[in-house]
N, C-alpha and C positions, 0 to 999 in steps of 0.2 A: 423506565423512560424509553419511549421509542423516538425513532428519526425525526418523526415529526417535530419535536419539542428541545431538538439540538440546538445550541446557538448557531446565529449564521452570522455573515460578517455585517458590518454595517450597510447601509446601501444608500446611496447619494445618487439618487437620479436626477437631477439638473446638472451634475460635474461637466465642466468643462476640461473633456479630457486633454487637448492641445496644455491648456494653461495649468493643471494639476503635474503632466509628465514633465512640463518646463523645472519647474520651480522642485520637484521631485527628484530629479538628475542632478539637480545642481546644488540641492542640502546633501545629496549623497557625496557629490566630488567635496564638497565643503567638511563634510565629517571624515572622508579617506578610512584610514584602518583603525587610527587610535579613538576615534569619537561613534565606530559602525554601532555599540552599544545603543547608545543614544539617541541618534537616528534610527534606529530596528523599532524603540520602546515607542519615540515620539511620531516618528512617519508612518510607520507601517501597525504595531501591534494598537497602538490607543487611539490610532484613527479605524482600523478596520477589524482588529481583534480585540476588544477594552478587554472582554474576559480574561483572555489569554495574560497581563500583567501579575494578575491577583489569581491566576491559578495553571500551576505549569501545565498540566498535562489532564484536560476535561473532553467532555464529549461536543463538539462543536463542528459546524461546515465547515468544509477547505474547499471553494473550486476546482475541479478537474483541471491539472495543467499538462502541455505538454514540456518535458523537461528534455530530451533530447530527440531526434529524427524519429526513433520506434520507442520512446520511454515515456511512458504516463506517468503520474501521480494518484491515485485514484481514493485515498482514503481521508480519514478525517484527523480533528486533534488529537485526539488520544493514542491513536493507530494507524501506521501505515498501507497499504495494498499498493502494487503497481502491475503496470499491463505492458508487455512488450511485442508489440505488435511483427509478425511477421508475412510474407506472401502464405504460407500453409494455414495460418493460425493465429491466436494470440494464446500468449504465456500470459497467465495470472502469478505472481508473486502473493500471496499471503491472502487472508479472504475475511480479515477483519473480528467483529464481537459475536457476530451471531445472525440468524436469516434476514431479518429484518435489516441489517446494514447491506447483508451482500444484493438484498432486491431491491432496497431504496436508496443506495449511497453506491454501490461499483457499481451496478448495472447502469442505472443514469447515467454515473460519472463517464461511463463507456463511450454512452451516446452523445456526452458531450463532447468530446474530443473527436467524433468522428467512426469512434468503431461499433461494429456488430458484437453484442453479447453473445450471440447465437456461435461466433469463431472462436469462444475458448475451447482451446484445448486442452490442456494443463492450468492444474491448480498446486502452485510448490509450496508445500504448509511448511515455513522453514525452521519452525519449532513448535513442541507440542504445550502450548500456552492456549486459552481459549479464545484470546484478541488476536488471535492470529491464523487458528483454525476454528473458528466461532460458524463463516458462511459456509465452509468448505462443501458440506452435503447437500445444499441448496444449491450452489454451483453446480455440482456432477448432477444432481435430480435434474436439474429444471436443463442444461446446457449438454449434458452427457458429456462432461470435463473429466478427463482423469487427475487422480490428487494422487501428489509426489510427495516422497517423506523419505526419513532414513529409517533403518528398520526400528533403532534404538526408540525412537516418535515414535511409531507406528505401535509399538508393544506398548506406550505411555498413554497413549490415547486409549489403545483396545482394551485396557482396565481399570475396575472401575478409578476415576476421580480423587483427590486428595488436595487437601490444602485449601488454597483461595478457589482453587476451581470444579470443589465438590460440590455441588447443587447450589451453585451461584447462578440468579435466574437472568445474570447479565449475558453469562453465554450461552450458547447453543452446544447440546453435544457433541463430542468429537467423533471424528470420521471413522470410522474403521475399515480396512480393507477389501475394497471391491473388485470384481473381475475388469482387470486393465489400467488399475492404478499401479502405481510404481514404486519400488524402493530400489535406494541409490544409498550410495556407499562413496565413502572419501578418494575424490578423483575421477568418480563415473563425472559423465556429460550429458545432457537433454537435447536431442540437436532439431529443430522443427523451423520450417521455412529456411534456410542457412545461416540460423542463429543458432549460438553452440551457450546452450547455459553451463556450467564448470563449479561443480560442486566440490567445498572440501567441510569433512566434518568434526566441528568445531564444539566438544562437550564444554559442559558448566553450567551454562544458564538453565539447559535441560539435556538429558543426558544425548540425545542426538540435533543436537543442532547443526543445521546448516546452513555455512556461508556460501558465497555465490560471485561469481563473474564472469563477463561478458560482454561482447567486443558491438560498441554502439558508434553512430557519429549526430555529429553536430554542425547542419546545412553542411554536412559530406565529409567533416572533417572529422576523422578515426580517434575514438576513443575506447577506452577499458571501464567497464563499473564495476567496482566491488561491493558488495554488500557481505555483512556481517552482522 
């Protein structure tokens, strides 16, 4: 299945967006914390995601959004990507299932929000899964991106394949180590534009996983995001 043929979300083109955001705000304040269930299924997923009730985690559109001042959202249902834009560059967080998503679902999504694919600089693969370093090689080829990993990744990738992710032709092969990519280690930092990414590493899910944080705001006001 390529991009093409991904669910997308519904699309209502006559919405009266004034009188949708009215009545939208105010089932929210209506449902508060103990009814948000409810309102997520009936406002938001069975109006714009049906798929999404009857099946947790598919291949599907998400709109590009911006989530904080330099924090994208860039991926789809099944998988994550983000882009944290800085003055030098942008950071890519994760690169998705495979080429096809990274040239027709980040790359766009990039454009949508505003940024140049051509300023990635880093691509942080933050586990060696294939939903997750699926675009990575497409990335570095086409953008001359360096891909960041822990070394423990790095040696999971560079041999061959096992399990769900031996010649599944949903992903793309994994990266292997090229001149100017990077391995990090628990407590190194990425620091590009005066944005400091802050790696600690985190085994189990695979044996060099890494978590991640870093200091964002939101219209100027200072926050931390963690990822894990």
């Amino acid at each position: 299945e390529t991009v093409s043929a991904y669910a997308r979300p519904a699309d209502y083109p006559k919405t009266d967006a004034a009188a949708y955001s009215r009545h939208f705000n105010a089932a929210r304040k209506i449902a508060g914390n103990d009814l948000w269930v409810f309102f997520d299924t009936l406002c938001i997923q069975d109006q714009l995601y049906t798929q999404r009730i009857r099946n947790v985690q598919y291949n599907g559109m998400v709109p590009a959004q911006k989530i904080f001042d330099n924090l994208y959202y860039l991926g789809q249902m099944a998988v994550s990507a983000w882009a944290i834009d800085t003055p030098d560059g942008i950071i890519l967080i994760d690169a998705l299932n495979n080429t096809d998503e990274a040239k027709n679902i980040i790359v766009p999504a990039l454009q949508a929000v505003g940024l140049d694919p051509a300023r990635i600089k880093y691509v942080i693969i933050t586990h060696s899964h294939g939903d997750h370093y699926g675009g990575a090689n497409y990335l570095r080829d086409t953008y001359g991106a360096k891909l960041v990993a822990s070394a423990a990744d790095w040696e999971v990738m560079e041999r061959p394949a096992s399990g769900p992710f031996a010649n599944n032709p949903r992903f793309s092969p994994p990266p292997h180590r090229g001149q100017g990519d990077m391995t990090v280690s628990d407590g190194q930092a990425l620091s590009l534009g005066g944005t400091e990414i802050h790696f600690g590493l985190t085994p189990a899910h695979t044996p060099g996983t890494l978590s991640l944080w870093f200091k964002t705001s939101d219209n100027g006001r200072p926050h931390t995001v963690g990822m894990y």
